[in-house]
C-alpha positions in Angstrom: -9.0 86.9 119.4 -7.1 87.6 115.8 -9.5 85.5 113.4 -7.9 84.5 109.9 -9.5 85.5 107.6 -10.1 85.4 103.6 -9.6 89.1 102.3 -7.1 87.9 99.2 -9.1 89.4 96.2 -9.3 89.4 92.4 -6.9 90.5 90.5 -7.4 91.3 86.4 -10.5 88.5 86.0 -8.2 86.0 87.8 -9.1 83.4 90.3 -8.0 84.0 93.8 -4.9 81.6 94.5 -3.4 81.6 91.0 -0.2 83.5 92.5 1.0 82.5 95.5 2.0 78.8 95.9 2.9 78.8 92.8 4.8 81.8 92.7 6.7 80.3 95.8 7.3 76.5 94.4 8.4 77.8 91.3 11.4 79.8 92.6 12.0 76.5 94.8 12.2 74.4 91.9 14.8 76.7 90.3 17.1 75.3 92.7 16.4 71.6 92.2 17.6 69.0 90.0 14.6 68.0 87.4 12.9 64.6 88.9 13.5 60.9 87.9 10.6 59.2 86.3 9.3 56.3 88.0 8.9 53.1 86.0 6.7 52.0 88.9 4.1 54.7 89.2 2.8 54.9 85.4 4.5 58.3 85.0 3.9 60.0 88.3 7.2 62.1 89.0 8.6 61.0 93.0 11.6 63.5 94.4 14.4 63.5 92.9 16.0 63.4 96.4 14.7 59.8 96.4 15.2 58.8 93.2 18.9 59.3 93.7 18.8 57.0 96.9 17.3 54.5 95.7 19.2 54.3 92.6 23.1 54.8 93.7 25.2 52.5 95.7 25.1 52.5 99.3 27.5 54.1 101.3 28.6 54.8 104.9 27.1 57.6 107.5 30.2 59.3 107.8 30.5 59.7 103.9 27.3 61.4 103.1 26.9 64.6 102.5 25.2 67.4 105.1 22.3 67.8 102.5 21.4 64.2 102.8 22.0 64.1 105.9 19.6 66.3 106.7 16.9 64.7 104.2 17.4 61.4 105.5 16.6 62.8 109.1 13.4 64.5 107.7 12.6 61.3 106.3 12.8 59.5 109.6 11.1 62.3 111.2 8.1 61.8 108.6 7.3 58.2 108.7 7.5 58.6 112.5 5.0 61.0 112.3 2.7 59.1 110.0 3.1 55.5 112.1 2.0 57.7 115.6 -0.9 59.3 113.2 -1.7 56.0 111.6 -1.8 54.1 115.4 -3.1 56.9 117.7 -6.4 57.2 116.3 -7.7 61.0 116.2 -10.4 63.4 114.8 -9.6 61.8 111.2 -7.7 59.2 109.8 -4.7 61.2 107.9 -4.7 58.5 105.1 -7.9 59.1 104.2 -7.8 62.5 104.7 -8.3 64.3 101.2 -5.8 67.1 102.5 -3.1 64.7 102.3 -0.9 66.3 100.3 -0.6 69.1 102.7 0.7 67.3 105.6 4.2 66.6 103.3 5.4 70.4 103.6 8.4 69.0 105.4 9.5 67.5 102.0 8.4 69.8 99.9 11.8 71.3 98.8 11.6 68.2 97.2 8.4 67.9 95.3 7.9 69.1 91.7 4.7 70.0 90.2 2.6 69.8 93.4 1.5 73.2 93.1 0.3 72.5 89.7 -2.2 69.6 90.6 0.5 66.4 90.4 1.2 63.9 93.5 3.9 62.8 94.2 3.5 58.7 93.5 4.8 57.9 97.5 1.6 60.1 98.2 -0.2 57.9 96.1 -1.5 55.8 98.7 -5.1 56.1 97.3 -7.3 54.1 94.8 -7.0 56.3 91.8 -9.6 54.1 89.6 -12.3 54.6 92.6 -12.7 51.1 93.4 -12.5 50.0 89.5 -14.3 52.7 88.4 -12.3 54.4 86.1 -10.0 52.5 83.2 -6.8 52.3 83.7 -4.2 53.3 80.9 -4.7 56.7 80.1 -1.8 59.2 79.5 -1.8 60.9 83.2 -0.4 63.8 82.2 -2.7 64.9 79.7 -5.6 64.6 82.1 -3.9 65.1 85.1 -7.3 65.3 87.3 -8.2 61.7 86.4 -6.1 60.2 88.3 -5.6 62.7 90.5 -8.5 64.4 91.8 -9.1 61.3 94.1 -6.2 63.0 96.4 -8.3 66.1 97.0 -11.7 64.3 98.7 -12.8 61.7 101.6 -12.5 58.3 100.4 -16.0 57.9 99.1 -18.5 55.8 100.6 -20.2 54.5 97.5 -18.4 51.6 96.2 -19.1 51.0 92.6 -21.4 47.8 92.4 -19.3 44.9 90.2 -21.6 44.5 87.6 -21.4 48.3 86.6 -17.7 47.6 86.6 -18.7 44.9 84.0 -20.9 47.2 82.3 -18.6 50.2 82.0 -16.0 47.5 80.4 -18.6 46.2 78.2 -19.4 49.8 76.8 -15.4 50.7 75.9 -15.6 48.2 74.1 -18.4 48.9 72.3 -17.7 52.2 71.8 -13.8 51.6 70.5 -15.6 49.3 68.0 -18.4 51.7 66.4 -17.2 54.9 68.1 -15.8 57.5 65.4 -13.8 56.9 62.4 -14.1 53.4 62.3 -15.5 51.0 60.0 -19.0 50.4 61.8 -19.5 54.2 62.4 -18.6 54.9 58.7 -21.2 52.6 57.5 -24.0 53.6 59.9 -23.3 57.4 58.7 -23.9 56.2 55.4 -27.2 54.2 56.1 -28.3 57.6 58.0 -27.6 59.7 54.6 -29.8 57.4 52.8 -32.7 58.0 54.8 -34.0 54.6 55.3 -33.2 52.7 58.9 -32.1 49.1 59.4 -33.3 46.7 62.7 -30.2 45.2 61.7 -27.7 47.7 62.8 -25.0 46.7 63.9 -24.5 49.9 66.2 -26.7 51.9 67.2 -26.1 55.6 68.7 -27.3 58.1 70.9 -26.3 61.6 70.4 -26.2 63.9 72.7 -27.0 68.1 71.6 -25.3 70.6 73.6 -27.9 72.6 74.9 -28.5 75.3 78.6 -26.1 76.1 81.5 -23.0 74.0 82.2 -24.9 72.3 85.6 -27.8 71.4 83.0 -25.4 69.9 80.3 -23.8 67.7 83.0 -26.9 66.4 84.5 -28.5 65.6 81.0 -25.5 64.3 79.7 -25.2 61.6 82.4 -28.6 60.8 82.0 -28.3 60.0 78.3 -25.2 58.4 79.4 -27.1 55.9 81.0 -29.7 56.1 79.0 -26.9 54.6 76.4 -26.3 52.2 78.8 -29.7 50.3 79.4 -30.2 50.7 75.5 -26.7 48.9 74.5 -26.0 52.1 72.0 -22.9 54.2 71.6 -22.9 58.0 72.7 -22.0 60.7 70.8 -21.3 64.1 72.1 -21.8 67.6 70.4 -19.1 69.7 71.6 -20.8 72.8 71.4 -18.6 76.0 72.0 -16.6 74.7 74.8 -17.1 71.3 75.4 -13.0 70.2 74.6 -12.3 72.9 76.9 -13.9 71.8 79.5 -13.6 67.9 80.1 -11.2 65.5 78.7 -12.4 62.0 76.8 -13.6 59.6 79.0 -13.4 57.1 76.9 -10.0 55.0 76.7 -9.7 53.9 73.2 -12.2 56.4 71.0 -13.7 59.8 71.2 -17.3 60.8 72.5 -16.8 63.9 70.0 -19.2 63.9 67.3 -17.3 64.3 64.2 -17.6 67.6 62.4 -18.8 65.9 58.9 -21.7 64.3 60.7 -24.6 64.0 58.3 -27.3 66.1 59.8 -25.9 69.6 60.1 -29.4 71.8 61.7 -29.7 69.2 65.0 -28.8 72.5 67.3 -32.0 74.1 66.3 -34.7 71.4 66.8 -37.3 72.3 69.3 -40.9 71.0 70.0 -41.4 71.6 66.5 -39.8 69.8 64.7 -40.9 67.4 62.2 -38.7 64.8 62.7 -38.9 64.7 66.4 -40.3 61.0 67.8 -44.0 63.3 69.2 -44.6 64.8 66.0 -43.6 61.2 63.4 -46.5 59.5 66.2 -48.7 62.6 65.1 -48.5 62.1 61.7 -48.4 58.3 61.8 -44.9 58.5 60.1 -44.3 55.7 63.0 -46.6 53.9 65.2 -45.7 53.1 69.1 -47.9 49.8 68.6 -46.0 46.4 70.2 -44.7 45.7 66.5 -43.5 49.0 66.2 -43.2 50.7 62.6 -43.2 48.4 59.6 -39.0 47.5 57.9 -40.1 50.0 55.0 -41.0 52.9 56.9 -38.6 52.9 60.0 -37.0 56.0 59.7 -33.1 56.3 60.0 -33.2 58.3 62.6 -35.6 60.8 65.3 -35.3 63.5 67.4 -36.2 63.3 71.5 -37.2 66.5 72.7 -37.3 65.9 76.0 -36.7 69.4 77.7 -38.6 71.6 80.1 -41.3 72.4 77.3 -41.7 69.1 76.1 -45.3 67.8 75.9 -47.2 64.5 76.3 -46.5 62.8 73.3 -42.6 63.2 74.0 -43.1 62.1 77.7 -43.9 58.5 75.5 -40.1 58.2 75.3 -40.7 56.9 79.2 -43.2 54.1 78.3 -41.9 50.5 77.8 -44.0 50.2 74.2 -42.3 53.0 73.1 -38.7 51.9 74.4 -39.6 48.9 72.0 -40.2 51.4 69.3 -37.1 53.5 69.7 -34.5 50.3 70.0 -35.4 49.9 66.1 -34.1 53.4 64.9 -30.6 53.3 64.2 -29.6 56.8 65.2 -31.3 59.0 68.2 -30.9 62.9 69.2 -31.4 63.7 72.2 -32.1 67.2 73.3 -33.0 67.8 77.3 -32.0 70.4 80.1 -33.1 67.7 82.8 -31.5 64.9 84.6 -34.2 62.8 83.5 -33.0 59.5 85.2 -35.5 59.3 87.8 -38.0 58.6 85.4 -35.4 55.6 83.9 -36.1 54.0 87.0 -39.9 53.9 86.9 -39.3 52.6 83.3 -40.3 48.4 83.9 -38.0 47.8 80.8 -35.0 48.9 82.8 -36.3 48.2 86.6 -34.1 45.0 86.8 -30.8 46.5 84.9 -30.9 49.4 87.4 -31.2 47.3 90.5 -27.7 45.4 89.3 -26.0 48.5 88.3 -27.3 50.4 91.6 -27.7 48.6 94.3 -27.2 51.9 96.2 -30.1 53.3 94.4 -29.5 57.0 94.9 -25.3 56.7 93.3 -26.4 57.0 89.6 -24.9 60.4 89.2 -21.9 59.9 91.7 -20.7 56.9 90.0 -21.3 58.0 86.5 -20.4 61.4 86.8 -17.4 60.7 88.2 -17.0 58.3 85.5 -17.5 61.0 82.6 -16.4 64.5 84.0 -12.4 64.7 84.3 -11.7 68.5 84.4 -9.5 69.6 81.2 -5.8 70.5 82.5 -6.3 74.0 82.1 -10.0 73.8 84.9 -7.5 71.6 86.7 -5.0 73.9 87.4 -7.7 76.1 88.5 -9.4 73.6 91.1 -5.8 72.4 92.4 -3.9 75.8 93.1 -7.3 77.2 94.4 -7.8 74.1 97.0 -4.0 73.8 97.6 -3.8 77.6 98.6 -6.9 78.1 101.1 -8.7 74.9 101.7 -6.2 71.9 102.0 -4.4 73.0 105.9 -7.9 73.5 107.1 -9.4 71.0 109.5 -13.1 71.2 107.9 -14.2 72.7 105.3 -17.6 73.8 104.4 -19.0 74.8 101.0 -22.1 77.1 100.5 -23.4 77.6 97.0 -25.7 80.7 96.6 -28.1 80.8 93.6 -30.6 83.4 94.0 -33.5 83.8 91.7 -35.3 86.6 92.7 -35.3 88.9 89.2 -36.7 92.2 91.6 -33.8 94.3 91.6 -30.0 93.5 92.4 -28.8 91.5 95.2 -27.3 90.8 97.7 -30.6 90.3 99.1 -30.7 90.7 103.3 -33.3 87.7 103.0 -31.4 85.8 101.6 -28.2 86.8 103.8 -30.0 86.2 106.8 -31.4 82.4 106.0 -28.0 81.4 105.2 -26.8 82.2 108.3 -30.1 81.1 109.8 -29.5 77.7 108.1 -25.5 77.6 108.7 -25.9 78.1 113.0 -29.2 76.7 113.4 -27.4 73.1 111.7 -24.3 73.6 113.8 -22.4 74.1 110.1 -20.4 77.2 111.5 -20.2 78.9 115.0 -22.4 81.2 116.7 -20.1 85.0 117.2 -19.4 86.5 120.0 -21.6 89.5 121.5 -18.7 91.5 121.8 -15.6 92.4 119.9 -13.2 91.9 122.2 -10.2 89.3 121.8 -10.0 86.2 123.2 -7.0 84.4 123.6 -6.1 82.2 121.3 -5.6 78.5 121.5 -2.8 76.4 119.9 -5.3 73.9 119.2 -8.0 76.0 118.1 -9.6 74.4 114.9 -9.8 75.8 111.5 -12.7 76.3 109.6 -12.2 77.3 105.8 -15.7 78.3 104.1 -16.0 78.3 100.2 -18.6 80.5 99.1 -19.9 80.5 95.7 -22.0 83.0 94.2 -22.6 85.1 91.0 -22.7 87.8 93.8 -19.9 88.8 95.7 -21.9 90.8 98.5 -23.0 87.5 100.3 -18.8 86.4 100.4 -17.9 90.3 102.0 -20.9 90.0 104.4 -20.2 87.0 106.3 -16.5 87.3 105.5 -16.8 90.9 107.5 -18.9 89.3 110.2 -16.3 86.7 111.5 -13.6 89.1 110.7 -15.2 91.9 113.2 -16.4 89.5 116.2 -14.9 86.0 117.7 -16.5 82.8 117.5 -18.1 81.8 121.0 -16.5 78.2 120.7 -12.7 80.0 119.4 -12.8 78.3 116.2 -10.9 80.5 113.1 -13.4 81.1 110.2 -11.8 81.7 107.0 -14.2 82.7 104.2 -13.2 82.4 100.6 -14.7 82.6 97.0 -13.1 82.4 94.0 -15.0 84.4 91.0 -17.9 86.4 91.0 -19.5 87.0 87.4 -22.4 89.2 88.1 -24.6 87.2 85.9 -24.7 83.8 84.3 -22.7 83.5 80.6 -23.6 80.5 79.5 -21.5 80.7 75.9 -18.5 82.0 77.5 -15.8 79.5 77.7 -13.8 81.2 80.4 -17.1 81.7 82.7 -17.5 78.1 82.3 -14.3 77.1 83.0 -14.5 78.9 86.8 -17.9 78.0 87.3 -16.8 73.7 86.5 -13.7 74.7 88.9 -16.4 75.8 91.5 -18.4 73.1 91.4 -15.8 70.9 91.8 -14.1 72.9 94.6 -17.5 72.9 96.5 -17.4 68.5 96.1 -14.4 68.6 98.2 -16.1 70.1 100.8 -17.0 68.2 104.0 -19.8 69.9 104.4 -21.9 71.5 101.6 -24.8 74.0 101.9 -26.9 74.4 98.7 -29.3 76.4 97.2 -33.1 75.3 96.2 -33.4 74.8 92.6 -29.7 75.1 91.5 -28.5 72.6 89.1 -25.2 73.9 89.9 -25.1 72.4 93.4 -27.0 69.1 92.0 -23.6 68.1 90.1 -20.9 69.8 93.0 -23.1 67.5 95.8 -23.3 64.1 93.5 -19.5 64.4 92.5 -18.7 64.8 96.2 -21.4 61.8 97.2 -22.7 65.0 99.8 -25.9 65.1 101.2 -26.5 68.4 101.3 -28.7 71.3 103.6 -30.9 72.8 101.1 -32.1 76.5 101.4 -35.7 76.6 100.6 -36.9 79.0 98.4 -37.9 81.9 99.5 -41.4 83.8 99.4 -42.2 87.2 99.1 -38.5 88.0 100.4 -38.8 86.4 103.8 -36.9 83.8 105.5 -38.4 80.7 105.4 -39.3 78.2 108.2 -37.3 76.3 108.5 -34.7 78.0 106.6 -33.4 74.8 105.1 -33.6 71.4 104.9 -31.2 68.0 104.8 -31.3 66.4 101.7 -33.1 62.8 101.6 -30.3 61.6 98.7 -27.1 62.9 96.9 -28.8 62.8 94.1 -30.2 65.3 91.9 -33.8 66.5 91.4 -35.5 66.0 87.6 -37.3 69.0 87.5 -39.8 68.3 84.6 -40.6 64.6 85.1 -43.9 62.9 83.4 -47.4 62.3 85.3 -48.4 59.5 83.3 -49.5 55.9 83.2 -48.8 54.1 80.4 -50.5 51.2 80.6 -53.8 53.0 81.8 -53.1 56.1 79.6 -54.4 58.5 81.9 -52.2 61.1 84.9 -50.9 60.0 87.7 -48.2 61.0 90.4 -45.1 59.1 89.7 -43.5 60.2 92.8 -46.1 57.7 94.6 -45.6 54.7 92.9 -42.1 53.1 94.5 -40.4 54.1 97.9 -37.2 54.6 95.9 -38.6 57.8 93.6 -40.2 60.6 95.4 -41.0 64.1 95.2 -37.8 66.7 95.5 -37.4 68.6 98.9 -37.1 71.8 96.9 -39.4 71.5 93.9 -42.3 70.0 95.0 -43.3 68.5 91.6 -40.1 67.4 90.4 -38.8 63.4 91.4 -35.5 62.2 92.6 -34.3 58.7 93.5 -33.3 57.7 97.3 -32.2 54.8 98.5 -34.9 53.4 100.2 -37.2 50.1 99.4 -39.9 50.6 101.4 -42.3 53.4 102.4 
């Protein structure tokens, strides 16, 4: 049997499927009228085929032209084809079927901008704002994946809970009133050059320090995202080197950009060490974490939270409900972490009742909110949408695999770690078993499609398998195609283009069906909570050997705080938080870290 297979390769540093469709669509368009806006479809572009029907007077059968003629007849032909899908029933239902766009080749002549990561608005038969979700009103074509990205995944089952809905309203508000450049902000910049803080603020902030990897950013991010939440206080983001490149605002009326003339200038060096940090002022009594706090006179105008892998017991107080008391008095907090931390929010007794409303699908805090917060930049877009459009959307599953290995004796690929994915991928049913022999079997009309996505910094894992299903059959006839887009050799975390394709890759592997991920990996944490996956982990291995089992099912979507406290704070002593409520347990692949599940009983 021929198998299909994924051999397309990199060309000058550039993604696999930047040339192709586009290449093909743009020479199409050449030939085509420019499209009709549609006052109905806030901006979407429809065909201008249709346009032109619907917008010039009627005339006989006879009288039309053969050119639309023959449109009108593909027309017919297409909604035929969608009532039989809609009514027949079937493997999937096509309207919820993220590879929707695909099935409208037949008018594609038609379509402009498709190729580039638009939908046509009588695609559009969606919920762009996910259920309420998002805010409506935005400028869709300067973000076009806000709006859009919806088009490329399964309908979601995670429906946003309806007071979150209220509480994301609540917070635009807030944050167009005492976001940047206006009259609130202004004044509490000036109360923070004066040194002195005021319990009188009227806004209060969280700022947020760029700071690790791009899957560590987005985790700690969301978490001091909610963390702004549950505190009623306005985030603020550093943008780092890269951070406008990456994601557009999420905001609908201000931006989450820190302003460049922002008082305190040395915030991206603070560490453990530094004085200012909320540990060291309870060291040297510059504040006390008694009930009544620190006294009007000496409540400073602002602290630093340290609260990243090194942090030590007296910043693991930021989790303890007298110290929440403490903190809600200072004005302005910086917050610098490399965890997703929220776990530990929900063991916080301050917040246990706030969380419950917000979530009553306890293990969605990073699904909802990061798909509330991460909306691809144009430019990562274009990267996501010609890469899916080319060698995922025809497929009839597709199944991701994110490889992070990180064994630092010698250079992979590793045969260990070769063999337990493939251990893990047959043993789960994920892909098929091969075929003894190389001989070709005949091949069905029917025969389904299977389009892997590999991700890797490593491209001898992607040439392996790719080579394995290219050389042998499958024993059950299904046609393997095995793709990845980049591979960087080694991680760059201050290079804006290798963080571009590694945010297009994590979003690629969220629109998966099916997503394999490796132990530790912050990288597949944020591609398996965009996607609301529940992923097989691989275990980590020891002393190069497979382990047994080679992976495991995950017990949530959500990610896995790596560094959480073991503390009590009313008894002051150690304990193991991932023991104290059913819905906050130890991590399947770090055995001391915590993660929330949705689950209210032991």
């Amino acid at each position: 049997m021929i198998q299909k297979i994924g051999c397309n390769e990199k060309v000058g540093g550039v993604l696999r499927g930047d040339f192709g469709v586009d290449s093909l669509m743009d020479m199409k368009r050449m030939r085509r009228s420019p499209p009709a806006a549609d006052p109905e479809s806030d901006g979407a572009l429809r065909p201008a085929a249709i346009v032109a029907a619907t917008e010039k007077k009627p005339r006989g059968i006879a009288h039309q032209r053969p050119g639309s003629l023959l449109l009108l007849l593909l027309l017919l032909l297409f909604v035929l084809f969608l009532l039989f899908a809609i009514f027949s029933g079937g493997h999937r239902s096509l309207l919820l079927d993220r590879s929707l766009a695909a099935r409208y080749e037949v008018l594609e002549e038609t379509v402009q901008g498709f190729g580039n990561g638009t939908i046509p608005s009588f695609v559009a038969a969606k919920d762009k704002l996910l259920h309420g979700l998002l805010a409506a009103g935005f400028d869709d074509q300067s973000c076009l994946s806000r709006y859009h990205s919806v088009f490329f995944r399964k309908e979601s089952p995670h429906i946003p809970s309806p007071y979150l809905l209220v509480k994301l309203r609540k917070y635009e508000s807030l944050h167009e009133k005492c976001g940047p450049n206006g009259q609130f902000y202004k004044q509490s910049t000036e109360q923070l050059r004066s040194g002195h803080g005021s319990r009188s603020a009227e806004c209060k902030y969280v700022v947020w320090i760029s700071y690790s990897g791009l899957g560590n950013r987005m985790l700690s991010l969301s978490s001091a995202f909610l963390y702004a939440l549950l505190a009623n206080r306005v985030l603020l983001v550093d943008k780092g080197s890269d951070m406008n490149d990456l994601f557009c605002e999420p905001f609908p009326a201000n931006s989450w950009i820190l302003p460049a003339d922002f008082p305190i200038k040395e915030f991206t060096n603070f560490d453990i060490k530094t004085p200012t940090s909320y540990a060291n002022m309870l060291r040297s009594k510059a504040i006390t974490n008694h009930i009544d706090g620190a006294s009007t006179h000496s409540l400073p105008a602002y602290t630093y939270l340290h609260l990243s892998h090194d942090y030590d017991v007296f910043d693991k107080l930021f989790f303890c409900e007298d110290d929440q008391r403490v903190l809600d008095n200072i004005p302005w907090l910086l917050l610098r972490s490399n965890n997703y931390f929220v776990p530990s929010l929900f063991l916080v007794p301050t917040y246990k009742e706030e969380l419950r409303k917000l979530f009553p699908e306890k293990d969605t805090a990073f699904h909802h909110l990061g798909r509330y917060l991460f909306h691809p930049t144009n430019s990562v877009w274009g990267l996501i949408s010609r890469y899916y459009n080319s060698y995922l959307a025809k497929a009839d599953e597709r199944v991701g695999i994110q490889v992070r290995v990180f064994d630092e004796g010698g250079t992979g690929p590793f045969q260990y770690v070769l063999d337990q994915i493939l251990a893990c991928t047959v043993k789960e049913k994920l892909l098929p078993d091969l075929s003894p022999g190389q001989e070709a079997a005949v091949l069905s009309p029917n025969a389904r499609s299977i389009a892997v996505l590999m991700t890797s910094l490593d491209s001898g894992y992607y040439e392996k398998i790719r080579n394995m299903f290219w050389e042998r059959p499958t024993t059950s006839g299904e046609i393997i195609s095995i793709y990845q887009p980049s591979y960087e050799g080694h991680q760059q975390t201050e290079k804006r283009t290798h963080n571009m394709k590694a945010l297009a890759e994590m979003y690629l592997l969220s629109m998966t069906d099916t997503l394999v991920t490796s132990a530790w990996s912050t990288f597949g944490y944020v591609a398996q909570g965009l996607g609301g996956l529940q992923p097989w982990i691989l275990l980590k291995p020891e002393n190069k050997t497979v382990p047994d089992p080679p992976c495991r099912r995950a017990m949530s979507i959500e990610p896995c705080f790596h560094a959480p406290p073991f503390y009590d704070c009313k008894t002051k002593q150690g304990i193991d938080t991932g023991a104290l409520v059913p819905h906050v347990r130890h991590c399947e692949d770090v055995s001391w870290g915590l993660k929330v599940v949705n689950q209210d009983e032991w």
